[in-house]
Residue frames as a rotation matrix with the C-alpha (Angstrom) as fourth column:
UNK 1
0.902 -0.259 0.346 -64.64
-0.270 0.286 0.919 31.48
-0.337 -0.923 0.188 7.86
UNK 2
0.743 -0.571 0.350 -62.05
0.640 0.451 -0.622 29.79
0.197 0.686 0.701 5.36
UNK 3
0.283 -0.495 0.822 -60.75
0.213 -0.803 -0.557 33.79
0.935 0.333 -0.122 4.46
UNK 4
0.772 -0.196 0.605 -60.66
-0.596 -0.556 0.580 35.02
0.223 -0.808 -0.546 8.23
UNK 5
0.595 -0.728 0.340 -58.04
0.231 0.560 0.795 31.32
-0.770 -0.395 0.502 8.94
UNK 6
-0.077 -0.803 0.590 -55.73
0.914 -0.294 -0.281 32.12
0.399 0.518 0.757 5.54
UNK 7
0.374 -0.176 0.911 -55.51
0.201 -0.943 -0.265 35.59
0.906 0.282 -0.317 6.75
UNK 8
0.829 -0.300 0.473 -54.85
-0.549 -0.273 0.790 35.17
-0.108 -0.914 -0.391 10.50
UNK 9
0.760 -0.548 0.350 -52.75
0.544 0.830 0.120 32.31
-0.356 0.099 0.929 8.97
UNK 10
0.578 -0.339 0.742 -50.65
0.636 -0.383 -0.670 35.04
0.512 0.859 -0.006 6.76
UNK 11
0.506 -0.288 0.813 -50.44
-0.079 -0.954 -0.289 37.26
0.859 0.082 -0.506 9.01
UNK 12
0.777 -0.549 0.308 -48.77
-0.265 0.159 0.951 35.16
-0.571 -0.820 -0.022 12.29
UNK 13
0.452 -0.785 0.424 -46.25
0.875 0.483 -0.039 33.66
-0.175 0.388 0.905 9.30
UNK 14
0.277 -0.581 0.765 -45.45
0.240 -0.729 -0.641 37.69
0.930 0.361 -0.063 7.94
UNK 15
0.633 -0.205 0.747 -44.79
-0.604 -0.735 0.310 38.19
0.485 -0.647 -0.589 12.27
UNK 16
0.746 -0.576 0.333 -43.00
-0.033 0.468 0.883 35.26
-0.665 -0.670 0.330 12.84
UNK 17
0.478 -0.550 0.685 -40.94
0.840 0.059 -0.539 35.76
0.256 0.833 0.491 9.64
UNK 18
0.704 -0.134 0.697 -40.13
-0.110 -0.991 -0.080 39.38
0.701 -0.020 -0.713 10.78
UNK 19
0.708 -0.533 0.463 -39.10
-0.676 -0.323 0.662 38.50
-0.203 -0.782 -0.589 14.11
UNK 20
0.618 -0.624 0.478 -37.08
0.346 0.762 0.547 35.89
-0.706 -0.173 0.687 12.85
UNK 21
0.281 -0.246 -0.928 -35.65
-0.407 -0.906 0.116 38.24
-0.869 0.345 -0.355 10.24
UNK 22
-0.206 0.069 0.976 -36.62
0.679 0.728 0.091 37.41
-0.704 0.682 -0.197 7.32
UNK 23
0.748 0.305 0.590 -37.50
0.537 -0.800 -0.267 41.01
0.391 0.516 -0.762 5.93
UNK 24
0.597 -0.457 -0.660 -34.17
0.136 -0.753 0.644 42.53
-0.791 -0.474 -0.388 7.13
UNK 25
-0.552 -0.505 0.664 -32.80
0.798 -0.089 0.596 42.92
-0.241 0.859 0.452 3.64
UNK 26
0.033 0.741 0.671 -35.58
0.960 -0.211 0.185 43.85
0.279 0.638 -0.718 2.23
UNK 27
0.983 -0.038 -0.180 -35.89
0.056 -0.871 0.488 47.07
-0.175 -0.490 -0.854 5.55
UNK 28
-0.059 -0.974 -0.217 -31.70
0.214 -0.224 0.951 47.38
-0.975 0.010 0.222 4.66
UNK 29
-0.671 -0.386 0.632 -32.24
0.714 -0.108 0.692 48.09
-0.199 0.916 0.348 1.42
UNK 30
0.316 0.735 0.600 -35.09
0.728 -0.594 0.344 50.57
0.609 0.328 -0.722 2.07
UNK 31
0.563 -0.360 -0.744 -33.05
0.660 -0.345 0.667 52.09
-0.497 -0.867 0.043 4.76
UNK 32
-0.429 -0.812 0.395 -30.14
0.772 -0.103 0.627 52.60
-0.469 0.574 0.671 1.81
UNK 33
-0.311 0.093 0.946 -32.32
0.743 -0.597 0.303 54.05
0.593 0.797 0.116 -1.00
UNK 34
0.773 0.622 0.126 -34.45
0.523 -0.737 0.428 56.70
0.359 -0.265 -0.895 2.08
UNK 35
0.339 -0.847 -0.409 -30.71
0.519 -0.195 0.832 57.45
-0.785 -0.495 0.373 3.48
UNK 36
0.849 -0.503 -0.163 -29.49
-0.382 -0.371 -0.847 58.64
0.365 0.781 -0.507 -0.53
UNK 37
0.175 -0.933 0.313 -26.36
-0.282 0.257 0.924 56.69
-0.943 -0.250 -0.218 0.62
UNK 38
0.047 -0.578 -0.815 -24.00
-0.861 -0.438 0.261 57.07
-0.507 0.689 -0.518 -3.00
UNK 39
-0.683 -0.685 -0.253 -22.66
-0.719 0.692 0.064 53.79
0.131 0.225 -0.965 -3.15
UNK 40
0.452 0.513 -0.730 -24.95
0.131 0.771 0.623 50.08
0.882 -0.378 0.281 -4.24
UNK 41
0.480 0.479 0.735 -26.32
-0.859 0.424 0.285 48.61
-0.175 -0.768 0.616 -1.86
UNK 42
-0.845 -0.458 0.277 -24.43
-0.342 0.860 0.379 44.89
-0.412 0.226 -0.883 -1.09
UNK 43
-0.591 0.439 -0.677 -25.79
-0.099 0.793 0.601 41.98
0.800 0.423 -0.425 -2.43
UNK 44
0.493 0.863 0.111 -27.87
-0.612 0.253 0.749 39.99
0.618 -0.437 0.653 -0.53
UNK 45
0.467 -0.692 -0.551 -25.23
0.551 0.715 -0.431 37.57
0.692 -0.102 0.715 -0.06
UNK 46
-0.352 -0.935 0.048 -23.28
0.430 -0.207 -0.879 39.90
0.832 -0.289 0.474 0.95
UNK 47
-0.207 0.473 0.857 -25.20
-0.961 -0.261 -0.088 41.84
0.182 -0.842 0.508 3.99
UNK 48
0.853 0.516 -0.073 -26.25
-0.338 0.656 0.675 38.26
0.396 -0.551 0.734 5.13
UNK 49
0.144 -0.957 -0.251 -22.24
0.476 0.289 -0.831 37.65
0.868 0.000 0.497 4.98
UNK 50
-0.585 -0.487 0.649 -21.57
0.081 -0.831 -0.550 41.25
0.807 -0.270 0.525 6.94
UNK 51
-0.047 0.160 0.986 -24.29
-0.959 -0.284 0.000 40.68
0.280 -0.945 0.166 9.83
UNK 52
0.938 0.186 -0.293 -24.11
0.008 0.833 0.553 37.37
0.347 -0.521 0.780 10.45
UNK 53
-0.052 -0.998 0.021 -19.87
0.529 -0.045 -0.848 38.23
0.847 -0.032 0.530 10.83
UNK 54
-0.106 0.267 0.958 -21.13
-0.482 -0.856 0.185 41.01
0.869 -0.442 0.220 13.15
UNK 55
0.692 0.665 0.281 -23.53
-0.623 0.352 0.699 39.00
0.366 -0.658 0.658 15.33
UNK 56
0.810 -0.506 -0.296 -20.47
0.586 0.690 0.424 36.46
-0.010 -0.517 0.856 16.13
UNK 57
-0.113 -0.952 0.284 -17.94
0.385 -0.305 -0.871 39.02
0.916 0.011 0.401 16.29
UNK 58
-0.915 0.197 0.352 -19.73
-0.391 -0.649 -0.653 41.01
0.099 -0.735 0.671 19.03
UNK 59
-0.451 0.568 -0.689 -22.67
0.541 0.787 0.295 38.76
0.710 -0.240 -0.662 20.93
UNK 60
-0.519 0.528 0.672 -25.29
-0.854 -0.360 -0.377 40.35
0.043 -0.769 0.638 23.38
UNK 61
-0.495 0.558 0.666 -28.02
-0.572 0.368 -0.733 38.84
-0.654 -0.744 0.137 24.65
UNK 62
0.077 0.560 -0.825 -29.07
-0.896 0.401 0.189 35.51
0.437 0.725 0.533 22.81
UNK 63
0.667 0.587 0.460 -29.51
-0.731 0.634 0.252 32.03
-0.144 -0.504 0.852 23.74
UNK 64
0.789 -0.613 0.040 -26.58
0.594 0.778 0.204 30.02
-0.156 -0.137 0.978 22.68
């Protein structure tokens, strides 16, 4: 019983981590290497820099 709650536990934290993007590096940097795009990949820093600039340059549909 323990194993079935740490695993349903694991696996609402790896879907609320997603939707809260928390694995969007990670899928931007697997995007890069399956793309063969030439040129590194940013930092981390930097792609959190370049879509959070984004997301307030050009707003859709969010709550505040």
């Amino acid at each position: 019983m323990r194993q079935i709650l740490q695993r349903m536990g694991e696996r609402v934290a790896w879907y609320v981590g997603s939707v809260m993007g928390d694995r969007d590096y990670e899928r931007y940097l697997q995007h890069h290497a399956a793309h063969g795009d030439p040129t590194p990949p940013m930092s981390e820093r930097d792609y959190w820099r370049h879509r959070w600039d984004h997301v307030e340059n050009n707003p859709q549909g969010r709550c505040c």
